[in-house]
C-alpha positions as CSV (number, residue, x, y, z in Angstrom):
1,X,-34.6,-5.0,13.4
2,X,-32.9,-6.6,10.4
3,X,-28.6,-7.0,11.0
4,X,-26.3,-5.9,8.8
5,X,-22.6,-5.1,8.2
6,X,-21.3,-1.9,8.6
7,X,-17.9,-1.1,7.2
8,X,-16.0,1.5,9.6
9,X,-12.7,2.7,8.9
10,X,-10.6,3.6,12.0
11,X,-7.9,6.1,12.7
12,X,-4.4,6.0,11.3
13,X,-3.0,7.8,13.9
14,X,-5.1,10.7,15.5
15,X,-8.3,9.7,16.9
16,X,-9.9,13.1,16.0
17,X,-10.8,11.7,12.4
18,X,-13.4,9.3,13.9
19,X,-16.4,10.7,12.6
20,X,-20.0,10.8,14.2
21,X,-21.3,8.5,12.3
22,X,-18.5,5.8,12.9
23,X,-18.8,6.5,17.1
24,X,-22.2,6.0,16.5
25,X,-21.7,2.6,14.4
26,X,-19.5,1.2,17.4
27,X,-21.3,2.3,19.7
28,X,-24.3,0.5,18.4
29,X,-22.9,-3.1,17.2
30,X,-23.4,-6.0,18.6
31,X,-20.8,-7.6,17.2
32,X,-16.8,-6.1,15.8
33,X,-15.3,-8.0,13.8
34,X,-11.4,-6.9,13.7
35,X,-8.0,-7.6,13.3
36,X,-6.8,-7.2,16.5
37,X,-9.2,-7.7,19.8
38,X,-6.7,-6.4,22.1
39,X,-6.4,-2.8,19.7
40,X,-10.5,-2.5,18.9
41,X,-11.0,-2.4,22.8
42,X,-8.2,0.3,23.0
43,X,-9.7,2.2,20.1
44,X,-13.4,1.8,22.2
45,X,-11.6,2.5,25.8
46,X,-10.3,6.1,23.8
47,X,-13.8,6.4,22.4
48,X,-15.4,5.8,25.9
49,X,-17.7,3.4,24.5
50,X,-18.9,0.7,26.4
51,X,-17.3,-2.7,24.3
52,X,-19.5,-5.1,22.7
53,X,-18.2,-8.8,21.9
54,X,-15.1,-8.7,19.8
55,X,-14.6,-11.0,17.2
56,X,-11.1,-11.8,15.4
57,X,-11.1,-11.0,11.6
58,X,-8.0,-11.3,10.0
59,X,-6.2,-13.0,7.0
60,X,-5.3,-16.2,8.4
61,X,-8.9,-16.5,9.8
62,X,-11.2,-14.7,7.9
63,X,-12.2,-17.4,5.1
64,X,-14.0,-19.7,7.7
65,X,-14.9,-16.6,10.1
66,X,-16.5,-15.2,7.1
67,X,-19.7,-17.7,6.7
68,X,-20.2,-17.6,10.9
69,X,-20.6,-14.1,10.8
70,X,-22.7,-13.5,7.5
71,X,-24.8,-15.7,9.5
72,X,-25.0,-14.0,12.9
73,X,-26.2,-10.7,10.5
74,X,-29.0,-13.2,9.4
75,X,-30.1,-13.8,13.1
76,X,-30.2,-9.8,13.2
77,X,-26.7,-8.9,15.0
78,X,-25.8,-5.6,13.6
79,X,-21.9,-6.6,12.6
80,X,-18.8,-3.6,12.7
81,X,-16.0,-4.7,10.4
82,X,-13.1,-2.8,11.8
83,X,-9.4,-3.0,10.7
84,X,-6.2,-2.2,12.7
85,X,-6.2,1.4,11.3
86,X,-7.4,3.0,7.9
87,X,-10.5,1.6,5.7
88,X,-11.1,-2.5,5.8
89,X,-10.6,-4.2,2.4
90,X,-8.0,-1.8,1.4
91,X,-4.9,-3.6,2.3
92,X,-6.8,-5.3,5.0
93,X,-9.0,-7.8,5.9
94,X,-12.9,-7.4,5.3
95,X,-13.5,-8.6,1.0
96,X,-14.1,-12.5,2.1
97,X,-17.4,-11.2,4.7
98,X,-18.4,-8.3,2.5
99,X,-18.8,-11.3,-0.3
100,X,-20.5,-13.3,2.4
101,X,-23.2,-11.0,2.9
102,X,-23.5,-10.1,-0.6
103,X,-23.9,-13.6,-1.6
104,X,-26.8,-14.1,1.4
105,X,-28.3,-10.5,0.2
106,X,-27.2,-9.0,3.2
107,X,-27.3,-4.9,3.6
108,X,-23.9,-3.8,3.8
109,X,-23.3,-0.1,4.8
110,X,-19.9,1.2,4.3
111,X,-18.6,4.5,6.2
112,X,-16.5,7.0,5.1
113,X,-13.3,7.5,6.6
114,X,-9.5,7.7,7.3
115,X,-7.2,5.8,5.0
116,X,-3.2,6.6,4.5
117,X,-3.4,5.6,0.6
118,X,-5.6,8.6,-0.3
119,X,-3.8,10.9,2.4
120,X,-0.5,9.9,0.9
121,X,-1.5,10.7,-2.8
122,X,-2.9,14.2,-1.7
123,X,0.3,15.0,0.5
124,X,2.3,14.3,-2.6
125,X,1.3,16.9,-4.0
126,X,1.4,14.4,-7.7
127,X,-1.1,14.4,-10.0
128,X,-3.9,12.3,-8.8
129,X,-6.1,12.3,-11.7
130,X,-5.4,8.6,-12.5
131,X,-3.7,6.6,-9.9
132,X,-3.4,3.2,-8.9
133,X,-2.8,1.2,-5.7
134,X,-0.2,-1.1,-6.0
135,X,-0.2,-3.0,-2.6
136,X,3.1,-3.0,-0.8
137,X,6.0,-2.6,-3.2
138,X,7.2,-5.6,-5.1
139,X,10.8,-7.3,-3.7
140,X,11.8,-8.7,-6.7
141,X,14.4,-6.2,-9.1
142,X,12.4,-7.6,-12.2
143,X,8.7,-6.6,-10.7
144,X,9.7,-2.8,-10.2
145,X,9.7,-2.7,-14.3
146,X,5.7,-3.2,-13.8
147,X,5.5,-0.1,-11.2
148,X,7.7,2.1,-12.9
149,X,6.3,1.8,-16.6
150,X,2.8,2.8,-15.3
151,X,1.2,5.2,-17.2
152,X,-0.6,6.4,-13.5
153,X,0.6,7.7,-10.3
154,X,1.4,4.8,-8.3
155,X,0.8,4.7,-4.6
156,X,2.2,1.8,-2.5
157,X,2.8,1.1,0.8
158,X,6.5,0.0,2.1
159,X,7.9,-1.4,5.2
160,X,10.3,1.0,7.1
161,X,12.9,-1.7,7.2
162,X,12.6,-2.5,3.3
163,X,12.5,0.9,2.6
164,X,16.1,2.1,2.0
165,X,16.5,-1.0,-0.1
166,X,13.5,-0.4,-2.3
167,X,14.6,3.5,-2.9
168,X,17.7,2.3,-3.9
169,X,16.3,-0.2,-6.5
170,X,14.0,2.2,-7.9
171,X,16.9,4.8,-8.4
172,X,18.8,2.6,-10.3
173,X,16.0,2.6,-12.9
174,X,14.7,6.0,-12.9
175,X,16.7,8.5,-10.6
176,X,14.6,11.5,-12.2
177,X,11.4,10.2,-11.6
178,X,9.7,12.3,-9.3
179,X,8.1,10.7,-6.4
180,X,7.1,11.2,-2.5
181,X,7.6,9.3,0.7
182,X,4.7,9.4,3.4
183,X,5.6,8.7,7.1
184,X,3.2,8.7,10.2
185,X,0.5,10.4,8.5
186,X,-1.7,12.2,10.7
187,X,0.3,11.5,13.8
188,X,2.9,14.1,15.6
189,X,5.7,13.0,13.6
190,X,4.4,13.1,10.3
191,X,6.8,14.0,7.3
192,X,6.3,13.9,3.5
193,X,9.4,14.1,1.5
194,X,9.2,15.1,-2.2
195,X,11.7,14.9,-4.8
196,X,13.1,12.5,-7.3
197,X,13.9,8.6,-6.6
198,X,17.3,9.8,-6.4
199,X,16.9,12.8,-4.0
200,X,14.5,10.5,-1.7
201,X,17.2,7.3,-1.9
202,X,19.7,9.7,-1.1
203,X,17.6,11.1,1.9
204,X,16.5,7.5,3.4
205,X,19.7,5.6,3.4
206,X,19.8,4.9,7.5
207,X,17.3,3.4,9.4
208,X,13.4,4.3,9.5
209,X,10.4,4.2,11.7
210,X,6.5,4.1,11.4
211,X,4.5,3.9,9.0
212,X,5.3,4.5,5.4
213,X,3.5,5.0,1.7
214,X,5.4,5.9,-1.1
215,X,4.1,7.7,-3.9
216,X,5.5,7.6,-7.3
217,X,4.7,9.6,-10.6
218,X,3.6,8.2,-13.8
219,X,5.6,7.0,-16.5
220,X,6.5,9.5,-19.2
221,X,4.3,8.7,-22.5
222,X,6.2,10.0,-25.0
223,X,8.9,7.0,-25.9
224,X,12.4,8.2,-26.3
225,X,15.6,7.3,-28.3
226,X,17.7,4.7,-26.2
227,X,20.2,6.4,-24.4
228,X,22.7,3.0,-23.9
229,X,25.3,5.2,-21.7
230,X,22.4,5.8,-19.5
231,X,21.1,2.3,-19.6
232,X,24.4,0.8,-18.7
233,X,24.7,2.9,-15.9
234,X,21.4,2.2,-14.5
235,X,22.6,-1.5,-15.1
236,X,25.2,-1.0,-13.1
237,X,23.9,0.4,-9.8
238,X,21.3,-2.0,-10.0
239,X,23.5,-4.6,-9.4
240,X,25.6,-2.5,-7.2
241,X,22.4,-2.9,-5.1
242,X,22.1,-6.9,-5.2
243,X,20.3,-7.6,-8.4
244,X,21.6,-10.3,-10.9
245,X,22.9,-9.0,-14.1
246,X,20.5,-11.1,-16.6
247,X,17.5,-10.2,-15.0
248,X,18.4,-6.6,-14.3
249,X,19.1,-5.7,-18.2
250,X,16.0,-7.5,-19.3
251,X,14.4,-4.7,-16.4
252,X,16.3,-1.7,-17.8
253,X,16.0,-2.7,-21.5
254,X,12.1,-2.8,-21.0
255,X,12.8,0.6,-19.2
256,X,15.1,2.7,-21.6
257,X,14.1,0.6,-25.4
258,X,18.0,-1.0,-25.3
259,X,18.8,-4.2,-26.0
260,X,19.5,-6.7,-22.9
261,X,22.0,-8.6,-24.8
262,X,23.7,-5.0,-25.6
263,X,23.6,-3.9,-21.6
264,X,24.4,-7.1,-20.2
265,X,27.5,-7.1,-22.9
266,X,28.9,-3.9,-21.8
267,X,28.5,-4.6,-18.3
268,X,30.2,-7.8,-17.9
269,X,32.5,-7.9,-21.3
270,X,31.1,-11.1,-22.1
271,X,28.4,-12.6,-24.0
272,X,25.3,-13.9,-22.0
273,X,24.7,-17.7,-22.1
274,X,21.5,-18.4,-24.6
């Protein structure tokens, strides 16, 4: 029999989303290629399937793993790509050996299955006619301006520790945006809190565990007059929160149609340096 790659997503918390079809793809590999060795046998031990050879697959690994595998699929192993939890490629390993085998015209069969970015967006109860999936949230004051002037709902995911941080930032530009934050989804402490950036930084200010995904609405289309009271004091709690004045009125000028010149004027009572 021919090899070939199957794709199987893996359980983001309750092992009751594997589906038949996925038992069945473990069950009959010869090969998993996954993040973690030490987590794929848990995930088989809870299965009750009998472990094949596991293969590490990850990020720092996978661009010279890739190639050895692709051609293990040509001898006729049957290959699982597995990730940690949720669907590979999305946030995890898995594009570098699906390009493999597409490059050596190798069948690749792809599962459906669990994945927190899709939960998340559902649970938000936003609308998710057009979305996109921004990654993990960008650090950086300035990069927010890209996630908060999208025209879709955006759905990223977040670090628990970052988190308080990053709903503070994102307050300071948009308090009234309406937006959700996703923790442990599908596992016995799983919360969704809706509300605006403001309610939610409000609500997360102390410390947080598990696994999060945040889940923003889209930008307004309709462009409104500048409101510069408003845009100053966005300025100002976004500084409050550890941004640098220059950058953060070139962020909230984009934002609210003011000048940055004008913000960064009323903020500081001096002209910025050219």
């Amino acid at each position: 029999m021919a090899g070939r790659l199957i794709v199987c997503p893996s359980p983001i918390g309750n092992i009751g989303d594997v589906s038949p079809r996925i038992r069945q793809a473990l069950a009959d590999a010869d090969l998993v290629a996954c993040e973690d060795t030490r987590r794929a046998g848990r995930l088989y031990e809870r299965l009750d399937l009998d472990p094949p050879r596991f293969v590490s697959n990850h990020d720092s690994n996978e661009e010279a793993r890739a190639p050895q595998l692709a051609k293990a699929i040509e001898r006729g192993a049957r290959v699982a790509l597995l990730s940690d939890a949720g669907t590979p490629v999305l946030s995890d390993p898995g594009y570098r050996l699906i390009r493999a085998c597409i490059e050596r015209d190798i069948e690749i069969e792809v599962l459906p299955g669990p994945t927190a970015i899709t939960t998340a967006l559902v649970a938000s109860g936003l609308p998710a006619d057009r979305w996109r999936f921004e990654g993990f949230l960008p650090r950086r004051a300035g990069e927010l301006e890209r996630v908060l002037q999208s025209t879709e709902t955006v759905v990223a995911f977040e670090s628990p520790r970052r988190l308080p941080a990053s709903l503070r930032a994102l307050a300071a530009l948009a308090p009234d945006r309406p937006a959700a934050v996703c923790r442990e989804l599908t596992k016995l402490h799983e919360e969704v809190a809706r509300g605006t950036l403001g309610d939610l930084a409000r609500q997360f200010r102390g410390e947080v565990k598990g696994e999060i995904v945040v889940v923003i609405s889209a930008s307004s289309k309709r462009a409104a007059a500048p409101d510069t009271a408003f845009a100053v004091d966005a300025l100002r709690r976004l500084v409050q929160s550890g941004a640098r004045p220059r950058a953060a009125a070139q962020v909230v000028a984009a934002l609210t149609g003011t000048r940055p010149n004008e913000l960064y004027r009323e903020l500081t009572g001096r002209e910025p340096r050219q």
